[in-house]
PyMOL Python script that loads the backbone (N, CA, C, O; Angstrom):
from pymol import cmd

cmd.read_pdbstr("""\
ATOM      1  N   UNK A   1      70.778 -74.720 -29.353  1.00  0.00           N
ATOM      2  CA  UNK A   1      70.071 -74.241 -30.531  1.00  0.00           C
ATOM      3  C   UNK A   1      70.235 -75.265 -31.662  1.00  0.00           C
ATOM      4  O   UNK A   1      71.259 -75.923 -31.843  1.00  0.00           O
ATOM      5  N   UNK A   2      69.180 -75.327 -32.365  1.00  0.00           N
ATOM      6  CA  UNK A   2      68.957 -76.522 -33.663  1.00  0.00           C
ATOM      7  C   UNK A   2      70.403 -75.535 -34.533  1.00  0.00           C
ATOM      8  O   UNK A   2      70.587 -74.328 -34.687  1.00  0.00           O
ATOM      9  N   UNK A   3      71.345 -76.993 -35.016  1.00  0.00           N
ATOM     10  CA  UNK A   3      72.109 -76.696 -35.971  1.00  0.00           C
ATOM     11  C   UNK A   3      73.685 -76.057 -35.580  1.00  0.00           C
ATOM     12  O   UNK A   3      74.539 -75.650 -36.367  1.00  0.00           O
ATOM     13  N   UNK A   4      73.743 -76.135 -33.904  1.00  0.00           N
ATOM     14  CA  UNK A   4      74.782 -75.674 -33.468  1.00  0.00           C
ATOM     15  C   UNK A   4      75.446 -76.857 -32.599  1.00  0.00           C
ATOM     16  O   UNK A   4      74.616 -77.762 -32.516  1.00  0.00           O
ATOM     17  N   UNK A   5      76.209 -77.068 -32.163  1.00  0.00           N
ATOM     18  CA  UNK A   5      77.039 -78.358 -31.724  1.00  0.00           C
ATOM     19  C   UNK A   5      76.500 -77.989 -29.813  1.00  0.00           C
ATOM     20  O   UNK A   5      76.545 -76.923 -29.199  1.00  0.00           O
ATOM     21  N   UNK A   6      76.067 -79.274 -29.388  1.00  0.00           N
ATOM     22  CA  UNK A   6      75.573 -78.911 -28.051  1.00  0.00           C
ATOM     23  C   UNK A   6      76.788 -79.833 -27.814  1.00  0.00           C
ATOM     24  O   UNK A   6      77.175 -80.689 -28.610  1.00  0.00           O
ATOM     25  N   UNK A   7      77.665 -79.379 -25.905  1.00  0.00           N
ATOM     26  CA  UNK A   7      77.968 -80.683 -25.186  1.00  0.00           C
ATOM     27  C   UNK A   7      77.546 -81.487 -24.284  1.00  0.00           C
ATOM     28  O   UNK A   7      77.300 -80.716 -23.357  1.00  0.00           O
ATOM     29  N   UNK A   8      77.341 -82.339 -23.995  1.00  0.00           N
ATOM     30  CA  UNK A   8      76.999 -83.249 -23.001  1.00  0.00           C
ATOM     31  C   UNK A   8      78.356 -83.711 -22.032  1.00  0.00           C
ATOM     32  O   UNK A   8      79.381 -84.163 -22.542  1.00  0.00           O
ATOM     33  N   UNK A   9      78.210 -83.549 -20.799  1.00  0.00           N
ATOM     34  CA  UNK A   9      79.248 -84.577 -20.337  1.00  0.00           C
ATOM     35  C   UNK A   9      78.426 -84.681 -18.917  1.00  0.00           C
ATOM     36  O   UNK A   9      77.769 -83.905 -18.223  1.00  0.00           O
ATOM     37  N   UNK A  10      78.865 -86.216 -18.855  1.00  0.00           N
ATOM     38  CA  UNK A  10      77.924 -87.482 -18.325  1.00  0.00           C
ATOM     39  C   UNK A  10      78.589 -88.118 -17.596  1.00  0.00           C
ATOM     40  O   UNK A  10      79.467 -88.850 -18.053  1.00  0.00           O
ATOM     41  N   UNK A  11      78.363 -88.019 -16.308  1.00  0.00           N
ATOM     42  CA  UNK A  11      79.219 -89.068 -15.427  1.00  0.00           C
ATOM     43  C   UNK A  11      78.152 -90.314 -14.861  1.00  0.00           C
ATOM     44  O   UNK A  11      77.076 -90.193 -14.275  1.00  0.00           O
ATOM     45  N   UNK A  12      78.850 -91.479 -15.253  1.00  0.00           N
ATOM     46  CA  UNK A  12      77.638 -92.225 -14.870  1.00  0.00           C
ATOM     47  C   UNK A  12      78.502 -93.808 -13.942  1.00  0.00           C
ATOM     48  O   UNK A  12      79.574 -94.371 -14.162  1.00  0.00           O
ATOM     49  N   UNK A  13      77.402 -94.064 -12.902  1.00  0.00           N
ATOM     50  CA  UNK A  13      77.913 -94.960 -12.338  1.00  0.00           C
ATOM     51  C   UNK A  13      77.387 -96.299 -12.658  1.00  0.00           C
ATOM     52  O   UNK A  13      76.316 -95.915 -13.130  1.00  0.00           O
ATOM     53  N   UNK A  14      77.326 -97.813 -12.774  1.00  0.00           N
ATOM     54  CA  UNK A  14      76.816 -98.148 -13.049  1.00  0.00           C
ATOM     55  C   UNK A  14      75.800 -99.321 -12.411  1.00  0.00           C
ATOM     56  O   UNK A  14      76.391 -99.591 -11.365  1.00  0.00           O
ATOM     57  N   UNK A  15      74.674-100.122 -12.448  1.00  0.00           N
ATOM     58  CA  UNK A  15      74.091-100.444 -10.875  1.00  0.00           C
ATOM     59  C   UNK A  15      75.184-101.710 -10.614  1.00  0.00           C
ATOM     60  O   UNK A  15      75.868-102.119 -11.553  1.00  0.00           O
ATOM     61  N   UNK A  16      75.290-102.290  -9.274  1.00  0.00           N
ATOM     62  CA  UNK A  16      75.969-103.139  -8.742  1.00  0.00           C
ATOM     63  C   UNK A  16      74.880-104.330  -8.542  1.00  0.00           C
ATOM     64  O   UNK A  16      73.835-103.994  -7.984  1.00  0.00           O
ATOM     65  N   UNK A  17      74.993-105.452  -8.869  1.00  0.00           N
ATOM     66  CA  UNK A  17      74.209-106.717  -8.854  1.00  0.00           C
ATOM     67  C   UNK A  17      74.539-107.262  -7.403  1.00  0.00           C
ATOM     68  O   UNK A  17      75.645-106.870  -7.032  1.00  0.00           O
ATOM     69  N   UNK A  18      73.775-108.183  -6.341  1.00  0.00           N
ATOM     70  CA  UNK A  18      74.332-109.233  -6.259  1.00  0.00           C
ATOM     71  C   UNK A  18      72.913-110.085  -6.630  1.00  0.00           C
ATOM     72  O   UNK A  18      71.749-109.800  -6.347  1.00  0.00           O
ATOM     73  N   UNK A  19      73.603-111.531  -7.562  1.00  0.00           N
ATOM     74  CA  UNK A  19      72.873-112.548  -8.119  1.00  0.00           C
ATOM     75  C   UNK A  19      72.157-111.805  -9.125  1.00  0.00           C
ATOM     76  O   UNK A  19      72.691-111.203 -10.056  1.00  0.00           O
ATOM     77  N   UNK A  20      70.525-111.901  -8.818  1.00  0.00           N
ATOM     78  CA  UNK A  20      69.673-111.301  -9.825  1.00  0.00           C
ATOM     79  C   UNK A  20      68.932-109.839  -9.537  1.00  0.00           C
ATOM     80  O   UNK A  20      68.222-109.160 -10.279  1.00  0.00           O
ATOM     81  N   UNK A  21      69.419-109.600  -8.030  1.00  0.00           N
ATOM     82  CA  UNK A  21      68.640-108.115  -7.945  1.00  0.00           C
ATOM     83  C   UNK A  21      69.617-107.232  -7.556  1.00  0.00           C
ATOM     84  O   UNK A  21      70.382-107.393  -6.605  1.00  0.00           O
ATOM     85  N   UNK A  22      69.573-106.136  -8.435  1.00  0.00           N
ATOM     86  CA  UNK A  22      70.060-104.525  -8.199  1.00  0.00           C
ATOM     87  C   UNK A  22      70.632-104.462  -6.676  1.00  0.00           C
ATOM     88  O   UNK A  22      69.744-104.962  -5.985  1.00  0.00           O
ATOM     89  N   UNK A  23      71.433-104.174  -6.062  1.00  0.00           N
ATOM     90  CA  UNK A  23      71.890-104.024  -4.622  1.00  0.00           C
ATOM     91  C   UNK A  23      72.351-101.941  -4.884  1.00  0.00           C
ATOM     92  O   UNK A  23      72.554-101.171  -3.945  1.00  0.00           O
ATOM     93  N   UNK A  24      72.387-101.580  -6.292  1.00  0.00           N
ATOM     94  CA  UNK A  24      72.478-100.279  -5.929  1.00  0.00           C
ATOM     95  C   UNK A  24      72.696-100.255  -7.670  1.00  0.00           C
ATOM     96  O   UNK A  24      73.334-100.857  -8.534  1.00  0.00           O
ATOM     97  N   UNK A  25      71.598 -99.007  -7.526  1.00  0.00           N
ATOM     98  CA  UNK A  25      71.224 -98.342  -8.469  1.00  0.00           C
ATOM     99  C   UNK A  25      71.904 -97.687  -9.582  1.00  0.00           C
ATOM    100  O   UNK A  25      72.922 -97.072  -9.266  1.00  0.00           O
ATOM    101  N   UNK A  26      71.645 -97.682 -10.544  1.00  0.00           N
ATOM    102  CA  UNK A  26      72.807 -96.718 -11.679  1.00  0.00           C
ATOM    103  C   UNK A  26      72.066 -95.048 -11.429  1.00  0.00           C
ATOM    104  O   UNK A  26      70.944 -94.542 -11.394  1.00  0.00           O
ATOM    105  N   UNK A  27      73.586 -94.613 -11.286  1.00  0.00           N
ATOM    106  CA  UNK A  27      73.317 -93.268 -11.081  1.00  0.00           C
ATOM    107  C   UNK A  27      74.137 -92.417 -12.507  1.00  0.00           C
ATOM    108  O   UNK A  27      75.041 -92.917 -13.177  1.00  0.00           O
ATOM    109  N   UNK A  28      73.481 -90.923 -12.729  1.00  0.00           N
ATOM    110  CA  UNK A  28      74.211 -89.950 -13.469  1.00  0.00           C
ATOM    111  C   UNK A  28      73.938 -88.770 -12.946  1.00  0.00           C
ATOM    112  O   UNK A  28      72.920 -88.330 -12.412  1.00  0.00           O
ATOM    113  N   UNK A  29      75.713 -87.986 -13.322  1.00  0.00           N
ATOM    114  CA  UNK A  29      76.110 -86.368 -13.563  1.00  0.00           C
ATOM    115  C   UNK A  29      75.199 -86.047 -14.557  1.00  0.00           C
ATOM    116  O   UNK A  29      74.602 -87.015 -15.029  1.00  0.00           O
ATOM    117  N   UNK A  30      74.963 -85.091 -14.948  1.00  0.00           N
ATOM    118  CA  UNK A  30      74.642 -84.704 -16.655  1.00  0.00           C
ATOM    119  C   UNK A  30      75.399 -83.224 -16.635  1.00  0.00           C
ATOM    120  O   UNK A  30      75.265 -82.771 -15.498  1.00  0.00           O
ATOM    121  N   UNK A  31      76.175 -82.268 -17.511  1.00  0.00           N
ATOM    122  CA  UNK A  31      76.065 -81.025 -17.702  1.00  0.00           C
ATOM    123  C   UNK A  31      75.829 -81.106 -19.249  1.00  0.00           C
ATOM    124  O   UNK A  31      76.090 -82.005 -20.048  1.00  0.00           O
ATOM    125  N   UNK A  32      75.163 -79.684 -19.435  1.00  0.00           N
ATOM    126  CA  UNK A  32      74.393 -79.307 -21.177  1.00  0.00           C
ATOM    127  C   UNK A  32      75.074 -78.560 -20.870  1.00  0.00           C
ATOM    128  O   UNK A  32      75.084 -78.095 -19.730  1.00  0.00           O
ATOM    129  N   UNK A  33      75.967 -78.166 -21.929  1.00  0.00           N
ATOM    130  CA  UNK A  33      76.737 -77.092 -22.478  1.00  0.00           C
ATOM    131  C   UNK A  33      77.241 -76.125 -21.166  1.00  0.00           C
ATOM    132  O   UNK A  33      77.238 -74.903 -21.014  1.00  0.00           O
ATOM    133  N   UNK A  34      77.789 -77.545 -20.066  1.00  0.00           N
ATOM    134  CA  UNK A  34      78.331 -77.012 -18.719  1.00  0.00           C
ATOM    135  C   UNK A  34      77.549 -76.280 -17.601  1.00  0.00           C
ATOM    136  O   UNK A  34      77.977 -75.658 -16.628  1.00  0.00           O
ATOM    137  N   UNK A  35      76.432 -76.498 -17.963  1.00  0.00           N
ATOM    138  CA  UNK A  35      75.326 -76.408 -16.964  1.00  0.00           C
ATOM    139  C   UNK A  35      74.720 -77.248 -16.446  1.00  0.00           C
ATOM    140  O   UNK A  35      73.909 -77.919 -17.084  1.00  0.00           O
ATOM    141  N   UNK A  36      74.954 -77.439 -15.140  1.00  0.00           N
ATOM    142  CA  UNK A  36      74.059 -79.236 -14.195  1.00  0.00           C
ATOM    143  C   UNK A  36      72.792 -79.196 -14.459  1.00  0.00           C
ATOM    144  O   UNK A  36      72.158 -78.211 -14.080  1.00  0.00           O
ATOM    145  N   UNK A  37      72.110 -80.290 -15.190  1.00  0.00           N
ATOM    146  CA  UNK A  37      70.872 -80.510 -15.697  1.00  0.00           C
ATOM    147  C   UNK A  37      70.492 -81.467 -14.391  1.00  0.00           C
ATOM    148  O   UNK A  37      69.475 -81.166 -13.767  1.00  0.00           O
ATOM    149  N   UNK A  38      71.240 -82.554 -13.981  1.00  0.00           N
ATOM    150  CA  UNK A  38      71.097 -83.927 -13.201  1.00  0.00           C
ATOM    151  C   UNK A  38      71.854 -84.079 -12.689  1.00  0.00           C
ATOM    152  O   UNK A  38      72.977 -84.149 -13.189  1.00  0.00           O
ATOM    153  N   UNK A  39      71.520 -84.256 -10.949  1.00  0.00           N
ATOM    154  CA  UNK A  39      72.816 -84.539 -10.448  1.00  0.00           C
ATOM    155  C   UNK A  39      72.285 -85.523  -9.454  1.00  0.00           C
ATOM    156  O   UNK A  39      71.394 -85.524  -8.605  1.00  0.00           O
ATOM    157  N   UNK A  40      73.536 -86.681 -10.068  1.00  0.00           N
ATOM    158  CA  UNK A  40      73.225 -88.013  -9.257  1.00  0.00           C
ATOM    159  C   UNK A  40      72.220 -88.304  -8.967  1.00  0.00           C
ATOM    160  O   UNK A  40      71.614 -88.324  -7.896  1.00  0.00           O
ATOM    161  N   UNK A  41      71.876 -88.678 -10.447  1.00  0.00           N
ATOM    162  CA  UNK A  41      69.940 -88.747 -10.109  1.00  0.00           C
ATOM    163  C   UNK A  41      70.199 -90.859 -10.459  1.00  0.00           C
ATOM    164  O   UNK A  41      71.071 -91.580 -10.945  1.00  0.00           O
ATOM    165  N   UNK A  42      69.209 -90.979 -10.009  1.00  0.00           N
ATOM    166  CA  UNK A  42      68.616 -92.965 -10.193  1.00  0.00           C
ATOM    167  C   UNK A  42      68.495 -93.361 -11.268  1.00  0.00           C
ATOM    168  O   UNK A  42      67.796 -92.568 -11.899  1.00  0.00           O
ATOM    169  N   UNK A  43      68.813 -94.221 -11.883  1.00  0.00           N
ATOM    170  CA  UNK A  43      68.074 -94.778 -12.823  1.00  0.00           C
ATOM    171  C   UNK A  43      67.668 -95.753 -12.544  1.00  0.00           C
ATOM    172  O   UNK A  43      68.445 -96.691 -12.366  1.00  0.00           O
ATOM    173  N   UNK A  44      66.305 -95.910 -12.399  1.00  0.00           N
ATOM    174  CA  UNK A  44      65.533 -96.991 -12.380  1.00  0.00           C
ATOM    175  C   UNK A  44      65.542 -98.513 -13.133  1.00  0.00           C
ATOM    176  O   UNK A  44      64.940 -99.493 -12.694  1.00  0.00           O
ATOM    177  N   UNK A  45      66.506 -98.479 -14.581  1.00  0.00           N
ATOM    178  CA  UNK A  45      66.404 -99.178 -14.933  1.00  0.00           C
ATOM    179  C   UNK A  45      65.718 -99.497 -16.316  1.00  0.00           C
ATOM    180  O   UNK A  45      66.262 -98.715 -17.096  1.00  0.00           O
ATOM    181  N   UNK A  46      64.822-100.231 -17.001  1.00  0.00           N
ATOM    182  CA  UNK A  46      64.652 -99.981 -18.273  1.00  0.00           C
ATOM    183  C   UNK A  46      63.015 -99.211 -18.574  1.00  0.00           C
ATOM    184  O   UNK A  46      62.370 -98.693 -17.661  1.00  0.00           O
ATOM    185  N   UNK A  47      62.622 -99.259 -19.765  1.00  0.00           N
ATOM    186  CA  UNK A  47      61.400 -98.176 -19.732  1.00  0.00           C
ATOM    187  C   UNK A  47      60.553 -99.608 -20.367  1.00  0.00           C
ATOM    188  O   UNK A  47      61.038-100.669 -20.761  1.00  0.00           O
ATOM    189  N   UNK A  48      59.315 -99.230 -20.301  1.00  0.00           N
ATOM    190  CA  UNK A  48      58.201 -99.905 -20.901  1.00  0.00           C
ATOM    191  C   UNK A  48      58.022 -99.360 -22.217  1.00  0.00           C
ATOM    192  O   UNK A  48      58.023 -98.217 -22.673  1.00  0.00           O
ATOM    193  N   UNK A  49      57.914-100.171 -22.553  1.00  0.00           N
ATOM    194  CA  UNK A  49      57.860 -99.668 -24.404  1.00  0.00           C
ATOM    195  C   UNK A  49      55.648 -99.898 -24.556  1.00  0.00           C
ATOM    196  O   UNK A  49      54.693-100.412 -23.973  1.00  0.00           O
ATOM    197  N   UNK A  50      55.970 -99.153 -25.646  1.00  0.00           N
ATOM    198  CA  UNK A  50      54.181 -99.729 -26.236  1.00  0.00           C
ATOM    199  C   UNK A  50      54.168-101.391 -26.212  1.00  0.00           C
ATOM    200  O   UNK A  50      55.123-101.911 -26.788  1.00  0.00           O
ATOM    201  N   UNK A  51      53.345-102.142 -25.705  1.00  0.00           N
ATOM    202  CA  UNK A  51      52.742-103.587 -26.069  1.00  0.00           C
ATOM    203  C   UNK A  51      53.897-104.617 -25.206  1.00  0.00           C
ATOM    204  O   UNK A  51      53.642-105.820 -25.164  1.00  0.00           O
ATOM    205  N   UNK A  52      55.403-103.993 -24.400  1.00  0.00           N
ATOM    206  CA  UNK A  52      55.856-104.876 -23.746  1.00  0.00           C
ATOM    207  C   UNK A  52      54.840-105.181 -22.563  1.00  0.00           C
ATOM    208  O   UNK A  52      53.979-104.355 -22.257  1.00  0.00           O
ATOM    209  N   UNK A  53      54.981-106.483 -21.866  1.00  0.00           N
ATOM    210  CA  UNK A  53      54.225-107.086 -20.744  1.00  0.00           C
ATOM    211  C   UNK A  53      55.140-107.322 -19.582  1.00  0.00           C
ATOM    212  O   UNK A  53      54.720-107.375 -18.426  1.00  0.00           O
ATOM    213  N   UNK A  54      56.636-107.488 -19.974  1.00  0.00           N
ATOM    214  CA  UNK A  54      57.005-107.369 -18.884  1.00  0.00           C
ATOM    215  C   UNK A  54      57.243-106.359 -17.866  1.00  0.00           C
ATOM    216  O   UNK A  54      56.717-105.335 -18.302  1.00  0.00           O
ATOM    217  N   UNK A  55      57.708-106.149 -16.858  1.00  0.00           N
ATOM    218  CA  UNK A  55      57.452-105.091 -15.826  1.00  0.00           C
ATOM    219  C   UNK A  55      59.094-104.205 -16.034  1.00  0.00           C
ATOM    220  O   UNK A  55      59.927-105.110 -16.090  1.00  0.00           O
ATOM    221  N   UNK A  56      59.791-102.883 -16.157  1.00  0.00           N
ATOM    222  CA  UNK A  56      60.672-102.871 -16.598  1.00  0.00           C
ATOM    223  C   UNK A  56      61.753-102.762 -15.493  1.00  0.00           C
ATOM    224  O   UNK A  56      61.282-102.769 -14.356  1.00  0.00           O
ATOM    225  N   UNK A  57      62.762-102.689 -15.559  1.00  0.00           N
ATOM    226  CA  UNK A  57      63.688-102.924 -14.251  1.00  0.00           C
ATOM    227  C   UNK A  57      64.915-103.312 -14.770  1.00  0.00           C
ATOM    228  O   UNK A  57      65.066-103.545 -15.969  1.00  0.00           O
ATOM    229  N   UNK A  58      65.876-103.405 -13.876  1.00  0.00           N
ATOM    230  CA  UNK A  58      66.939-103.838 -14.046  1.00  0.00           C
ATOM    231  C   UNK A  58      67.332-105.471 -14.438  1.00  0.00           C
ATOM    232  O   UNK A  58      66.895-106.308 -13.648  1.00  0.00           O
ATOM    233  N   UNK A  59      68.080-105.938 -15.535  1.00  0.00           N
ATOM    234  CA  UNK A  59      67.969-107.415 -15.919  1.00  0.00           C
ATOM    235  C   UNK A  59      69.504-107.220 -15.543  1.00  0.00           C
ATOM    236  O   UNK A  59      70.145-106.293 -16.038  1.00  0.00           O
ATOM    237  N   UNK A  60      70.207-108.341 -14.440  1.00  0.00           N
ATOM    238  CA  UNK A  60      71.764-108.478 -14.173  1.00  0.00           C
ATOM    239  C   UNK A  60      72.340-108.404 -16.030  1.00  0.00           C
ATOM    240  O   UNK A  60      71.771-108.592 -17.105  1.00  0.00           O
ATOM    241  N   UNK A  61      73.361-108.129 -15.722  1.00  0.00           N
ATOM    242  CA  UNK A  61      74.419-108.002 -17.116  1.00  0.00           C
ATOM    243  C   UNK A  61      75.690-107.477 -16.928  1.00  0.00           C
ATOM    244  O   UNK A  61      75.915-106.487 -16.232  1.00  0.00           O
ATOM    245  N   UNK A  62      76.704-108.254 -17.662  1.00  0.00           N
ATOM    246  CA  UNK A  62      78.326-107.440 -17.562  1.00  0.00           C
ATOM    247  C   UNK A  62      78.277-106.158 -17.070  1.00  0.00           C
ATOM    248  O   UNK A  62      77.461-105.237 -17.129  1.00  0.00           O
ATOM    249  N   UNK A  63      79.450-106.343 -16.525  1.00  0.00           N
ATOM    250  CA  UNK A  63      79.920-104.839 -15.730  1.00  0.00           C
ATOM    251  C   UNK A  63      80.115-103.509 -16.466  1.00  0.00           C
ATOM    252  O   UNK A  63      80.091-102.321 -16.144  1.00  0.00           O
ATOM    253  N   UNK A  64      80.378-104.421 -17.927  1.00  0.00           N
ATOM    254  CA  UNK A  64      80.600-103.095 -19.313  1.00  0.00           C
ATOM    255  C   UNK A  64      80.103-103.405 -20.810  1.00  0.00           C
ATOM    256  O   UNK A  64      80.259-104.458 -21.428  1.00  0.00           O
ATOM    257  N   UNK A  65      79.727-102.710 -21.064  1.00  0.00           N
ATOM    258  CA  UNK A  65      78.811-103.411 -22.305  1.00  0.00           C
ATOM    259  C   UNK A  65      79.052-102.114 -23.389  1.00  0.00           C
ATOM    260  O   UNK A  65      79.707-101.186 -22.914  1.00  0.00           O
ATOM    261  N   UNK A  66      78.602-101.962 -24.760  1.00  0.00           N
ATOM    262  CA  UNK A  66      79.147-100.582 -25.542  1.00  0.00           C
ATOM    263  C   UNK A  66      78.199 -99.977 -25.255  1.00  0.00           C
ATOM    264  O   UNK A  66      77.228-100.316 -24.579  1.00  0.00           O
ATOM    265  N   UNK A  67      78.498 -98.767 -25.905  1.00  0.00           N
ATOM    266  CA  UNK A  67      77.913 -97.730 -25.789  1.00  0.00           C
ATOM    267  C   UNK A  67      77.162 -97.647 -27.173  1.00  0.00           C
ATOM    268  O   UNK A  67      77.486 -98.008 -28.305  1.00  0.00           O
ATOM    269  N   UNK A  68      75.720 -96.866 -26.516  1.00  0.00           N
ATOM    270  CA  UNK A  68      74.495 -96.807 -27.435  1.00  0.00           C
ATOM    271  C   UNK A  68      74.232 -95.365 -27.445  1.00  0.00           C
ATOM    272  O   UNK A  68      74.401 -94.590 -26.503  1.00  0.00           O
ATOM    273  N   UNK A  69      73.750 -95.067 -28.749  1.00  0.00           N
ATOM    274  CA  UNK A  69      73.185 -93.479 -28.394  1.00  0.00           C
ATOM    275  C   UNK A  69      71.969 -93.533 -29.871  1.00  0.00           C
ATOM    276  O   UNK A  69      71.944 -94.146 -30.939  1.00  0.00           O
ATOM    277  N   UNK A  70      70.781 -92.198 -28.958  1.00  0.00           N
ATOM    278  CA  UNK A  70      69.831 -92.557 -30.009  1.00  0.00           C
ATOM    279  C   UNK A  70      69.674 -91.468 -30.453  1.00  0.00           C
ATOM    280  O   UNK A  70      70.273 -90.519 -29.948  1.00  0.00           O
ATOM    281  N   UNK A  71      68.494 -91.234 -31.937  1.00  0.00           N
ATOM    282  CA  UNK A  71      68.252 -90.207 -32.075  1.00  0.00           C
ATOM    283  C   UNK A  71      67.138 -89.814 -32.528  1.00  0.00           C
ATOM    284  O   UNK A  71      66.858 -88.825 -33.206  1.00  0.00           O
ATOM    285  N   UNK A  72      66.193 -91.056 -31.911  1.00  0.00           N
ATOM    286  CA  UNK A  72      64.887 -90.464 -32.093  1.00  0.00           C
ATOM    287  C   UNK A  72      63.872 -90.064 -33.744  1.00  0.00           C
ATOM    288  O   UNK A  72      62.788 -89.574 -34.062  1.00  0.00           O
ATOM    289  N   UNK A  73      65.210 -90.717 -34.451  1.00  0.00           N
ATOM    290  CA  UNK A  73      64.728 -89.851 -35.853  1.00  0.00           C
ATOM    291  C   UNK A  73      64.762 -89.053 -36.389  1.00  0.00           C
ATOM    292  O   UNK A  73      64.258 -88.857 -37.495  1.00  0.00           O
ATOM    293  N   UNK A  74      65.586 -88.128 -35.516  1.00  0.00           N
ATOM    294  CA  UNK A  74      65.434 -86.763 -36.191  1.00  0.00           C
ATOM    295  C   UNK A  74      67.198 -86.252 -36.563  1.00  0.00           C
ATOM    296  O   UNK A  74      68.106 -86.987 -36.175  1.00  0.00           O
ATOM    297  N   UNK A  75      67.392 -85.460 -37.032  1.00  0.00           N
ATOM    298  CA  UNK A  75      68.716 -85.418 -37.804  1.00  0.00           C
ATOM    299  C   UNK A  75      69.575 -85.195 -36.482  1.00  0.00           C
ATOM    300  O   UNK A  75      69.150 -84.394 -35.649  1.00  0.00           O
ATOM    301  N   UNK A  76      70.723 -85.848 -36.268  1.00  0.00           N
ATOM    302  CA  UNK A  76      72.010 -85.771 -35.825  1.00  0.00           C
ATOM    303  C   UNK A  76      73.154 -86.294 -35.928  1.00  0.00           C
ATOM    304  O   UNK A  76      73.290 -87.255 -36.686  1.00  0.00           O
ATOM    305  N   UNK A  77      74.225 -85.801 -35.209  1.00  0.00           N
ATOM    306  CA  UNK A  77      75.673 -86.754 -35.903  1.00  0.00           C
ATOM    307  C   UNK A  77      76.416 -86.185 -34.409  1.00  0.00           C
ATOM    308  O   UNK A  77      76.349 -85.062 -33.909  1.00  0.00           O
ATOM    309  N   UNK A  78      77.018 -87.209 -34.006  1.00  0.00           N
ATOM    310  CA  UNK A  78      77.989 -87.024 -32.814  1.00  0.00           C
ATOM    311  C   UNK A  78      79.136 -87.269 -33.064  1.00  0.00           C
ATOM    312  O   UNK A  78      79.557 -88.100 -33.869  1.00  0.00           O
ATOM    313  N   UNK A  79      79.909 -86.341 -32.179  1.00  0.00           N
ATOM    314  CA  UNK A  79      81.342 -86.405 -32.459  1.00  0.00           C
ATOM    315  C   UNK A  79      82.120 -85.969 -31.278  1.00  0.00           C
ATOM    316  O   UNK A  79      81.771 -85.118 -30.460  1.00  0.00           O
ATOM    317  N   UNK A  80      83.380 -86.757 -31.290  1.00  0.00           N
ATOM    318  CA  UNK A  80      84.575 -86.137 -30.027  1.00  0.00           C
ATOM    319  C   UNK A  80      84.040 -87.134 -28.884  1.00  0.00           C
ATOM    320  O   UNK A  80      84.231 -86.650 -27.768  1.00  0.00           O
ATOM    321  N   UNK A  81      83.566 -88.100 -28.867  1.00  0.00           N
ATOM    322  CA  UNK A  81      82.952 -88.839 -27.772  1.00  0.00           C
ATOM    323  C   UNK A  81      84.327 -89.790 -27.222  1.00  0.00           C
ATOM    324  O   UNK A  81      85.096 -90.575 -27.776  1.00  0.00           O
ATOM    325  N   UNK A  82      84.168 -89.245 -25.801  1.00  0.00           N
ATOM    326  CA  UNK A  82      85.369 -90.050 -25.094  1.00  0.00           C
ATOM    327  C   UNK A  82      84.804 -91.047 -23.945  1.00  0.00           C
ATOM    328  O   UNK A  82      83.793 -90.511 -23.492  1.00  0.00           O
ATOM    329  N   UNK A  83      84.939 -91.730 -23.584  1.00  0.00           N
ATOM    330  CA  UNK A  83      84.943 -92.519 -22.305  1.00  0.00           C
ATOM    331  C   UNK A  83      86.364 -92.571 -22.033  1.00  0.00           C
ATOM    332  O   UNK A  83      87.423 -92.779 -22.626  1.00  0.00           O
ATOM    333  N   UNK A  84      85.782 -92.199 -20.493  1.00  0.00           N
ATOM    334  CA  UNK A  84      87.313 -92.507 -19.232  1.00  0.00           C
ATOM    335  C   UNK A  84      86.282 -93.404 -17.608  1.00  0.00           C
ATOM    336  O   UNK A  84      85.273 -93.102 -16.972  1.00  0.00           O
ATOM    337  N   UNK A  85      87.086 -94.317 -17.568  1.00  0.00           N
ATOM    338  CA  UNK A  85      86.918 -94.847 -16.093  1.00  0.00           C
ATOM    339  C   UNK A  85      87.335 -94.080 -15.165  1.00  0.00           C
ATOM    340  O   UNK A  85      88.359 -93.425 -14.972  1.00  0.00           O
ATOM    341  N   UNK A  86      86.413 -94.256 -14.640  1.00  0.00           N
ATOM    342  CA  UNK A  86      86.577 -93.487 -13.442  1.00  0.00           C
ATOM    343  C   UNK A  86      86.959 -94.503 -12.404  1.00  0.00           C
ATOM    344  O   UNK A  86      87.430 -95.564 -12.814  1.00  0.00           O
ATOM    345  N   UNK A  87      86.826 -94.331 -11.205  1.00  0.00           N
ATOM    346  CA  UNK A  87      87.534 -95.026  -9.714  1.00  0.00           C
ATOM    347  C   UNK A  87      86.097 -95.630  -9.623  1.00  0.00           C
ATOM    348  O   UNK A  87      85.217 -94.959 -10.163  1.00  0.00           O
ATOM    349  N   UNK A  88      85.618 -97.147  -8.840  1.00  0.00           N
ATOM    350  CA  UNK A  88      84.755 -97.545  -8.384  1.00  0.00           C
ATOM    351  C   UNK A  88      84.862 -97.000  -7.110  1.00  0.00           C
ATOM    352  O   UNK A  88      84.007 -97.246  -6.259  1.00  0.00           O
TER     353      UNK A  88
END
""", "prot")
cmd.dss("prot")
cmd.show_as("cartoon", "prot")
cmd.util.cbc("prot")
cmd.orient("prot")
């Protein structure tokens, strides 16, 4: 509900390279407020934006990079955000 604190918790794997192409896919858990929304679903990789030309997909990159979160514009504020490694 707008204006009430939702949780997310996200297990995510991340894709495995060898050289320049994907050898296995980034996958995610999702639960909303402890309910499985996604489970071990694909990620394909990146999205096409308006007016990009390139084709979107996975570009190789570090094994760990920070963490991003969006919001679309519209009012929010996050909080209590943890990362834990998990086991490869």
């Amino acid at each position: 509900m707008p204006g009430e604190w939702q949780t997310y918790d996200i297990v995510f794997h991340r894709p495995i390279f060898d050289g320049d192409k994907a050898i296995r896919e980034a996958t995610a858990t999702v639960f909303h407020n402890g309910v499985l929304v996604h489970d071990h679903v694909e990620i394909g990789g990146g999205i096409r934006w308006a007016g990009q030309e390139d084709e979107p997909g996975y570009r190789p990159h570090e094994d760990k990079l920070p963490l991003t979160l969006q919001d679309h514009c519209n009012s929010v504020r996050f909080r209590n955000i943890w990362i834990r490694k998990l086991a490869d």
